[in-house]
C-alpha positions in Angstrom: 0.0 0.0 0.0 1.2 3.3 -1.1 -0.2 6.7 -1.4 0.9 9.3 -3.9 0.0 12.6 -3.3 1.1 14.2 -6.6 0.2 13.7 -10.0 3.9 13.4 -11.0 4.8 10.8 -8.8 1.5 8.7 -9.6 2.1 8.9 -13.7 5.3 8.5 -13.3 5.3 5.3 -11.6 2.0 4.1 -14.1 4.6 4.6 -16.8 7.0 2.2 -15.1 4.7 -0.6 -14.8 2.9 0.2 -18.1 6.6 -0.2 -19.9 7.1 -3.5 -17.8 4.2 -5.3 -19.2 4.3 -7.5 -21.8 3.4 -11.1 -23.4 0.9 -12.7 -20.7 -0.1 -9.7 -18.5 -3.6 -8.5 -18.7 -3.7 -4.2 -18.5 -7.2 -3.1 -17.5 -7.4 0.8 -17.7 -10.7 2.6 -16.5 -10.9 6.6 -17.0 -13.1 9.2 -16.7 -10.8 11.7 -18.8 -8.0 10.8 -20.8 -5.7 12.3 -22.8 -3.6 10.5 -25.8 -0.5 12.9 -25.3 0.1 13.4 -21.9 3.1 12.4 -20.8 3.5 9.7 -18.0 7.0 11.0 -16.8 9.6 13.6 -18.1 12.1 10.8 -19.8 8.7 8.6 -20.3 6.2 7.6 -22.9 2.3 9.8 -23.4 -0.5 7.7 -21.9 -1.0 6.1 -25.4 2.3 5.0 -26.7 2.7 3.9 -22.8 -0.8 1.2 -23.8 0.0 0.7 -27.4 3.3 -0.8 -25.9 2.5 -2.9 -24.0 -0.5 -4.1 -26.4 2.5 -4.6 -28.5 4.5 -6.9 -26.2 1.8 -8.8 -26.3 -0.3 -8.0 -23.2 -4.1 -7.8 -23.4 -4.7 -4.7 -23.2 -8.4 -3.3 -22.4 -9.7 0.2 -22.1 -12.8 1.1 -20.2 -13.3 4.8 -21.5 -16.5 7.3 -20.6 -17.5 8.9 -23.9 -17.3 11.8 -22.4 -18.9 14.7 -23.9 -17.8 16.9 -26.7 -15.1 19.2 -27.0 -17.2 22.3 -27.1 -18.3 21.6 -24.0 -15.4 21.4 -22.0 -15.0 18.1 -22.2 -12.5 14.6 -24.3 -14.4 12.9 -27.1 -12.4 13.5 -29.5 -9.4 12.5 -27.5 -11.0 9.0 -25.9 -11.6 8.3 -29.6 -8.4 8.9 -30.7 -7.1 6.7 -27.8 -9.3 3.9 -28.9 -8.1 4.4 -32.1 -4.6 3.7 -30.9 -5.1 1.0 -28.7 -7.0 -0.5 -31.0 -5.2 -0.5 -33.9 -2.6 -2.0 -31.5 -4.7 -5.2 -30.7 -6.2 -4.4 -27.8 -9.6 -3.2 -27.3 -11.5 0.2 -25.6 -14.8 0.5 -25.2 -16.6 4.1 -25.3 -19.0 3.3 -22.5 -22.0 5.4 -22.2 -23.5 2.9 -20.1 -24.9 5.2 -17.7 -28.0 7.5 -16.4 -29.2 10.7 -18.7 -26.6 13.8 -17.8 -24.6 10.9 -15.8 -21.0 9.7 -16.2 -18.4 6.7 -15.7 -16.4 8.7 -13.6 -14.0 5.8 -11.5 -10.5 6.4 -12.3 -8.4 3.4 -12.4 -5.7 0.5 -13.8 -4.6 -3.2 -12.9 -1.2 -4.7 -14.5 -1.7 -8.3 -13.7 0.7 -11.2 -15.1 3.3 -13.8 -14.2 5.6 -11.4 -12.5 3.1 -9.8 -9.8 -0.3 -8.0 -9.8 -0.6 -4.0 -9.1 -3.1 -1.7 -8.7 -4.1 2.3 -8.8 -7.2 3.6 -7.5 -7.9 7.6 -6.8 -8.5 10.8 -8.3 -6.3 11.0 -11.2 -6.9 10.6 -14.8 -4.5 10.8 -17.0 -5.1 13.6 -18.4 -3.5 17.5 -19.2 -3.2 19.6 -16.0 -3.0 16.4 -13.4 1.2 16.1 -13.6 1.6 18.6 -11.1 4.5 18.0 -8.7 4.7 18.6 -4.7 5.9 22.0 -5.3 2.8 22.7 -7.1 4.2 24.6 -9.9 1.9 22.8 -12.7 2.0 20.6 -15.7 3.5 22.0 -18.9 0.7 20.4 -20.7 -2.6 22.4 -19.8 -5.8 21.6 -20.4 -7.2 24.9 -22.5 -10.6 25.2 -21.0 -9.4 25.6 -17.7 -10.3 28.7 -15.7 -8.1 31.2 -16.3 -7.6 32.3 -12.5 -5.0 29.8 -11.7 -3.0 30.8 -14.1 -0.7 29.6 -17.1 0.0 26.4 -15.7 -2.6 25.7 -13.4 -1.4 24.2 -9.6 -3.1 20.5 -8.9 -3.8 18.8 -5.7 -4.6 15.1 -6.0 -4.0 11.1 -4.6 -3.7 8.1 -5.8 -3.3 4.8 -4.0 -0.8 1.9 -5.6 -2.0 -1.4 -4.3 -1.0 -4.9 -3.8 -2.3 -8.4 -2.3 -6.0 -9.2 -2.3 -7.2 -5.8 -3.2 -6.1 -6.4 -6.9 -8.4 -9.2 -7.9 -11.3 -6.9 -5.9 -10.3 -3.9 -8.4 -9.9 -6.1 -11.4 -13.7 -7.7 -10.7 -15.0 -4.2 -10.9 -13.6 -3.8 -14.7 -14.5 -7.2 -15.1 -18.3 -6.5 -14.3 -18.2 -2.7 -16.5 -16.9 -5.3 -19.0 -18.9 -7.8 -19.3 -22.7 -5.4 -19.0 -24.9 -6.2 -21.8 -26.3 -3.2 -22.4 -24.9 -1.2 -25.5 -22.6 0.9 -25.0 -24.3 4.0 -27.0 -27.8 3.7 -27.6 -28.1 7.2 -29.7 -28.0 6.8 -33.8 -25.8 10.3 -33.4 -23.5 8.5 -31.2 -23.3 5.1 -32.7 -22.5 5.8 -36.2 -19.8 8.2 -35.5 -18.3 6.2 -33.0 -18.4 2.9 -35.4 -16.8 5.2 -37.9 -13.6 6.3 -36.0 -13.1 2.3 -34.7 -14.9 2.3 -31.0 -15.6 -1.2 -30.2 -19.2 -2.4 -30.4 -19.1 -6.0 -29.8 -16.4 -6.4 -26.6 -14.1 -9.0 -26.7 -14.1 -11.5 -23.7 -11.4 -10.9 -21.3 -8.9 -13.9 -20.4 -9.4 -15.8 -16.9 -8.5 -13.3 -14.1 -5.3 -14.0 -12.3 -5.3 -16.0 -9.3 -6.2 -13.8 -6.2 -2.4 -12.7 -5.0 -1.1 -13.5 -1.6 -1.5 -11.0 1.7 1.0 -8.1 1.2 1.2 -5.8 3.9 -0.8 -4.7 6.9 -3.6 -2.8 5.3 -7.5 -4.4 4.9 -9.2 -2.6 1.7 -12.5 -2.5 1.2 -13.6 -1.0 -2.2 -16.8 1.3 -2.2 -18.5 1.8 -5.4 -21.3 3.6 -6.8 -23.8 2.9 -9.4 -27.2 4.3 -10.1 -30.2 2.6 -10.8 -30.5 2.6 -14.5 -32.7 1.1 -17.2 -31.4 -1.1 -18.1 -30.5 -2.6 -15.1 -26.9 -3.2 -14.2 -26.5 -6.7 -14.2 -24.1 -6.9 -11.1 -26.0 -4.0 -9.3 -30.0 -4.1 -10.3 -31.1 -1.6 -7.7 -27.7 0.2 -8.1 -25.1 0.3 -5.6 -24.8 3.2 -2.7 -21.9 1.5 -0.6 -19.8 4.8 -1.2 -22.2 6.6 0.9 -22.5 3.6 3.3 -18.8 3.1 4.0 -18.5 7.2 4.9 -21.8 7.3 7.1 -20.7 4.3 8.6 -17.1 5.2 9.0 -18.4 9.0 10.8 -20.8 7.4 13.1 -17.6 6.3 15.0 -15.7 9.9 14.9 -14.8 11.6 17.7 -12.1 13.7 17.5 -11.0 14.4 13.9 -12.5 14.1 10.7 -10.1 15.6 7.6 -11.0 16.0 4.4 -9.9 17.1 1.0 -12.4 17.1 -1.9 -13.1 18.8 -5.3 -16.8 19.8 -4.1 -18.2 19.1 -0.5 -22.1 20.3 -1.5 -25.2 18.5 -0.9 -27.3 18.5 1.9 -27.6 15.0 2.1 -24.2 14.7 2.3 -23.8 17.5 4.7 -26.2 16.2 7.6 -24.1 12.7 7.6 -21.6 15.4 8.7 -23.3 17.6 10.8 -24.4 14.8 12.5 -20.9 13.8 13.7 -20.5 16.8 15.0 -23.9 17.0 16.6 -23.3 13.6 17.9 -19.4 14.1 19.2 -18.8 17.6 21.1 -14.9 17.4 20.6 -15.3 16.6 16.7 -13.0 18.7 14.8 -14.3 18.7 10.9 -11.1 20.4 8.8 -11.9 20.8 4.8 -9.6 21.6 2.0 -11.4 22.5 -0.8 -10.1 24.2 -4.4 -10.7 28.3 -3.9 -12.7 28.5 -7.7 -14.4 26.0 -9.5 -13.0 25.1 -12.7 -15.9 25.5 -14.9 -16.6 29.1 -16.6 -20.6 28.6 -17.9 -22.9 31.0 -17.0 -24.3 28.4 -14.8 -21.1 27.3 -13.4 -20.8 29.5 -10.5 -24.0 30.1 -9.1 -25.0 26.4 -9.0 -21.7 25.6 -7.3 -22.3 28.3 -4.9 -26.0 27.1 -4.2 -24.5 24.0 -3.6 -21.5 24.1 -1.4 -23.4 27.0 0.7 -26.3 24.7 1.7 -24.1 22.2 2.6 -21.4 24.8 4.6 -24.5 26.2 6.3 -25.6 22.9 7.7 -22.0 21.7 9.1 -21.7 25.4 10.0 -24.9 25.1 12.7 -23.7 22.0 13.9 -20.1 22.3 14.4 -19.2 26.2 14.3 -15.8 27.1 15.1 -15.2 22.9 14.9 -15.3 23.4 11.4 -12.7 24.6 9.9 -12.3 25.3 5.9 -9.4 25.9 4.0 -7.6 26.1 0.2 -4.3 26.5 -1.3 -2.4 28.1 -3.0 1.0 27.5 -4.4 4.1 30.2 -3.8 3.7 32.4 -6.5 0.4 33.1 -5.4 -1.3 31.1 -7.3 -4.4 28.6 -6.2 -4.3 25.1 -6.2 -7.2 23.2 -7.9 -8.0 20.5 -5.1 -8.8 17.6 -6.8 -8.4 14.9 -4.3 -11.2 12.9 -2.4 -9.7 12.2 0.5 -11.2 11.6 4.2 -9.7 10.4 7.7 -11.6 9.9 10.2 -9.5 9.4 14.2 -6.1 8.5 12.3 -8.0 5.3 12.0 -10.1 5.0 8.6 -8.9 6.5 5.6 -10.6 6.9 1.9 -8.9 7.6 -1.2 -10.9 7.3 -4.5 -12.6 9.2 -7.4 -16.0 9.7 -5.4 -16.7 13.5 -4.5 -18.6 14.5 -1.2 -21.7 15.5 -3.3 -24.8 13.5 -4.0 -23.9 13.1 -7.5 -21.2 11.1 -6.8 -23.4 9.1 -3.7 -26.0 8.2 -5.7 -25.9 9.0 -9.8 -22.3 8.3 -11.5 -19.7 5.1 -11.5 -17.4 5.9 -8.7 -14.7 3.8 -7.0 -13.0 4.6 -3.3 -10.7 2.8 -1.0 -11.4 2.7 2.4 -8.4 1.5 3.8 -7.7 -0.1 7.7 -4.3 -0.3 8.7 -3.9 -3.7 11.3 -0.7 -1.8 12.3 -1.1 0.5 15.3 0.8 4.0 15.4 2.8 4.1 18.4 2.7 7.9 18.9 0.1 9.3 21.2 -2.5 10.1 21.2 -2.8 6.4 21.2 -6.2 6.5 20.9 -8.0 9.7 19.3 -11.2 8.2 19.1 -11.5 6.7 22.5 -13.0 3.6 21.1 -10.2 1.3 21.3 -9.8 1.8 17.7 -5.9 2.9 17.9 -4.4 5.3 15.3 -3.3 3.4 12.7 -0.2 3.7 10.8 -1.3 4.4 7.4 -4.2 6.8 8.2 -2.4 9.0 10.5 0.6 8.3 7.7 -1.4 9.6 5.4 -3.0 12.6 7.1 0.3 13.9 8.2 1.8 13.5 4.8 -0.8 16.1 3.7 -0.7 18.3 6.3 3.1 18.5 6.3 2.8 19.5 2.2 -0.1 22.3 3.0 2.3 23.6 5.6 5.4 23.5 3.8 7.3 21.0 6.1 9.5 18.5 5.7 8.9 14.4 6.0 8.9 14.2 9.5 8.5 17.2 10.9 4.8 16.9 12.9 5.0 16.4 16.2 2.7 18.9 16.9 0.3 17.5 14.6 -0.5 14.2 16.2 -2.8 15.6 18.7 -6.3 17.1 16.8 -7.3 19.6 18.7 -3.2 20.9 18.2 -3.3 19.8 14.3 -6.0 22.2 13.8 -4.5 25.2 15.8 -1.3 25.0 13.6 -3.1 24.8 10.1 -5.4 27.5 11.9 -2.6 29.4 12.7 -0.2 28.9 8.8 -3.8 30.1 7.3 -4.3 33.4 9.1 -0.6 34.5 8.8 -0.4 33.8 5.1 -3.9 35.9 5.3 -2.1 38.5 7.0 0.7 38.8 4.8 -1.6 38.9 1.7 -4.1 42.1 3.6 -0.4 43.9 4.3 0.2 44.1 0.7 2.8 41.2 1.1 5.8 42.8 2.2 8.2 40.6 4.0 9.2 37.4 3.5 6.1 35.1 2.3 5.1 32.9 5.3 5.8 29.1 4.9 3.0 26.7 3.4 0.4 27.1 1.4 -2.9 26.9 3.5 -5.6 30.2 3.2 -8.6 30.5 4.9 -11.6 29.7 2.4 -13.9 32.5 1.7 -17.8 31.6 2.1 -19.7 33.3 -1.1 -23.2 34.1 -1.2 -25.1 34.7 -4.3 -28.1 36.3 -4.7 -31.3 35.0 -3.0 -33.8 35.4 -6.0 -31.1 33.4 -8.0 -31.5 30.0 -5.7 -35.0 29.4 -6.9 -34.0 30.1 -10.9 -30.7 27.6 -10.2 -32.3 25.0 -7.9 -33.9 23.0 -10.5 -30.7 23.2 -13.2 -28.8 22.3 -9.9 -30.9 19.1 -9.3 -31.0 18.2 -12.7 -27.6 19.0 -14.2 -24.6 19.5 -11.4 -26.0 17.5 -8.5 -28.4 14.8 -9.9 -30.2 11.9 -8.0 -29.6 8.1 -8.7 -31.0 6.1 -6.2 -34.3 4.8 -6.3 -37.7 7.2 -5.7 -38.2 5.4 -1.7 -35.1 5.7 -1.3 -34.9 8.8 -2.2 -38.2 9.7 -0.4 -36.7 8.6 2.9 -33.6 10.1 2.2 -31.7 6.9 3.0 -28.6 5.2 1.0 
C-alpha cells in the first residue's frame, strides 16, 4: 500500500509498470478523462504509446473509457476516440461506454497490470489527463488543459492522490472492470452516437477478457474494502439491479464512530444529504474537529457554473456550520507564487484510523448517480505515537491513516517528512493549520511585504449569491450539477 499525493509521482510510476508489461499480462485501464498525449513522466512515454506498448509486447490490453462529452463543452471525445483508435489499432480493445444514467458519467478512475511477474493496482482521483502532472511543489503541468479557468494561471497548480495497491485488493479492483466489461447493455444507444463512433473504430461487440489472475497472496498490513457507486439505470446493471450506494454507506458508517478528527480534502463538498451525515458527527461528538480543503474556484466558466456551485456548497457549509461552528474549519491552497491550487483529491480520515482515497466527491452526484470507485483503507498496524487512541474507542491510530494525514498536512504547511509532532494531537493539528492560514492571510491584507510565510494553506472564503437566484438555479442544480440516482423510496426517505 502506497499513497501518492502528486500527480507526478503517480504517472510516473504508471509509466513504469505500463513499460514492464508484456506477453501474458492483462492491462485493464478505466478513466473518466484521458488524454492521448500526456506524458507519464519527463524521460517517459504519453498515456497512449505507454498502452499501445504494452499491447505490442503482447499483453491484453483493455480500455474502459466514458464517452465523455464533446469538446465544445469542455470536455474529451475526441481524445478517448483517438485513444481507442490507438489501442486499438494495437490489438487491444477500448470501449466508449455510455452505459450510464441521462446527464450521468463513468467517472471511476483506475488500472490493474496483472501477469506472471506480480499484480498491481491504482485507484484515486487522477486521470490521466493534461493539468494532473503537477508536482509537490505545485508549480503545474507544462501540458494544460485549455478550458481551464483562467484564474489559476498559465500552468494551473493541482492537488490530487492516488493509491498503488498490492495483495487481495487487486483481484477486488480487477472484478469491478470485469463486471463494467462484461454489461450487456450497448454501450451507446443514440443513432448520433453510434454511427460516428463505429466510424472512428470504437468497439461495439467487446471481446471477452482472459481468466482473471489468481487472487495474489496478503501483502502488507492494510485491509481494503472498495466502495463503489452505481445508479439505478434502465437497463439494469447486471451486477447492481437496484444500483449500488456503498460509497455513501462506508463514509456514514465510518463517521458514526468519529470523535475527534474528521479531515478531508475534496473537489466539491455540497449536498445537503451529504452535509447532515456530517453535521451529524459533530452534533453527535462535542470534541469533533471537521477540517476541509477544498479548491478556492471551481474550474468551470458557464454561465451556470458559479451560481450552481455556490447554491450547492453554501447549503451544505450552512448545515455543518450550525452543527459544528468554530469545529469546522475550511481551507484552500495556494502554491508560492500566489497562485491557487485546484484541489482535486477525495480524501477523508476519520480518528487516524479509517482513511478513503478514491474518485467519489462528497456530493450527492457522486453518492447516488455516477460510477465511482473509493478505497477505504484499515491499517492492522497500530501507530505508536500518542495520542494512542483519538477516538477513545479502542480503535488505535493506525499507521497508514495517520501516515497519510500527516503526509498532507506537512505538504499544506510546507514542512519536511517528518516534521509533525505537533500535529499528532487534533485539537493541536487544527491550531497549527489554523494558525499557517491566518498569517499567510495577513501577509496577503499587508500588501505582502516581508518574506512570504511558509505553506500554502488560506482560509476559504464563504460566497453568497443572490437570494432570487436560488430558486432560478435550484432545478438546473438538481437536474444537471447535482443529480439523484437512487431509487424514488429511497430517495423519499432520504436513506442510501
Amino acid at each position: 500500500m502506497q499513497a501518492l499525493i502528486d500527480g507526478r509521482s503517480y504517472l510516473a510510476e504508471l509509466g513504469r509498470v505500463l513499460e514492464s508489461a508484456g506477453a501474458g499480462d492483462v492491462v485493464l485501464f478505466a478513466c473518466w478523462r484521458a488524454e492521448p498525449d500526456e506524458l507519464l513522466d519527463d524521460d517517459g512515454p504519453p498515456v497512449a504509446a505507454a498502452l499501445v506498448g504494452a499491447a505490442c509486447r503482447g499483453a491484453t490490453v483493455r480500455l474502459l473509457l466514458w464517452r465523455s462529452h464533446p469538446e465544445v463543452l469542455g470536455h474529451s471525445l475526441g481524445a478517448h476516440r483517438d485513444l481507442a483508435r490507438a489501442v486499438n489499432a494495437a490489438g487491444g480493445q477500448t470501449v466508449l461506454d455510455q452505459r450510464v444514467r441521462p446527464l450521468g458519467c463513468h467517472h471511476q478512475k483506475f488500472t490493474v497490470v496483472a501477469g506472471a511477474t506480480g499484480q498491481v493496482a491504482f485507484v484515486g482521483g487522477l486521470d490521466t489527463a493534461r493539468t494532473r502532472r503537477d508536482g509537490p511543489a505545485h508549480t503545474g503541468d507544462q501540458q494544460v488543459q485549455p478550458t481551464f479557468n483562467d484564474v489559476y494561471g498559465p500552468t494551473p497548480a493541482w492537488h490530487d492522490v492516488q493509491l498503488r495497491l498490492t495483495g487481495p485488493a487487486v483481484h477486488d479492483v480487477a472484478m469491478v472492470f470485469r463486471r463494467r466489461w462484461a454489461d450487456p447493455a450497448a454501450p451507446t444507444h443514440w443513432p448520433w452516437q453510434t454511427i460516428p463512433d463505429r466510424l472512428r473504430g470504437a468497439a461495439r461487440a467487446v471481446q471477452p477478457l482472459p481468466p482473471p489472475a489468481p487472487r495474489p497472496e496478503p501483502a502488507g498490513s492494510c485491509a481494503v474494502q472498495l466502495l463503489q457507486t452505481y445508479p439505478r439505470r434502465r437497463p439494469r446493471y447486471p451486477f447492481a439491479p437496484d444500483g449500488e450506494r456503498s460509497v455513501a454507506r462506508g463514509y456514514a458508517k465510518a463517521l458514526a464512530r468519529a470523535r475527534r478528527l474528521v479531515y478531508v480534502e475534496d473537489q466539491y463538498l455540497w449536498s445537503s444529504d451529504v452535509a447532515r451525515i456530517f453535521a451529524a458527527a459533530l452534533r453527535r461528538s462535542p470534541a469533533l474537529r471537521l477540517i476541509v480543503v477544498v479548491p478556492r474556484y471551481i474550474d468551470g466558466e458557464g454561465r451556470l457554473d458559479r451560481p450552481a456551485t455556490m447554491l450547492g456548497q453554501n447549503t451544505a457549509w450552512r448545515t455543518v456550520l450550525a452543527a459544528g461552528g468554530e469545529r469546522v474549519q475550511l481551507f484552500d491552497l495556494e502554491n508560492e507564487a500566489g497562485h491557487p491550487v485546484y484541489v482535486h483529491s477525495k480524501v477523508c480520515v476519520v480518528d487516524d484510523v479509517w482513511a478513503a482515497v478514491g474518485s467519489a466527491n462528497l456530493c450527492r452526484r457522486a453518492w447516488t448517480h455516477d460510477s465511482e470507485l473509493t478505497a477505504a483503507v484499515l491499517d492492522e498496524q497500530r501507530d505508536g505515537r500518542d495520542p494512542l487512541d483519538p477516538g477513545g474507542l479502542g480503535d488505535g491510530a493506525r499507521v497508514f491513516a495517520r501516515g497519510l494525514r500527516l503526509a498532507l498536512m506537512r505538504e499544506h504547511l510546507g514542512r519536511a517528512d517528518g516534521d509533525d509532532a505537533d500535529l499528532l494531537s487534533p485539537d493541536c493539528a487544527a491550531e497549527a493549520l489554523c494558525r499557517a492560514a491566518a498569517e499567510l492571510d495577513a501577509w496577503h491584507a499587508n500588501g505582502r511585504e516581508g518574506p512570504r510565510p511558509p505553506g500554502r494553506l488560506r482560509r476559504h472564503p464563504r460566497r453568497h449569491g443572490p437570494r432570487w437566484a436560488r430558486r432560478l438555479i435550484t432545478p438546473v442544480y438538481d437536474l444537471a450539477y447535482d443529480p439523484d440516482g437512487r431509487p424514488w423510496p429511497m430517495r423519499l426517505k432520504g436513506g442510501f
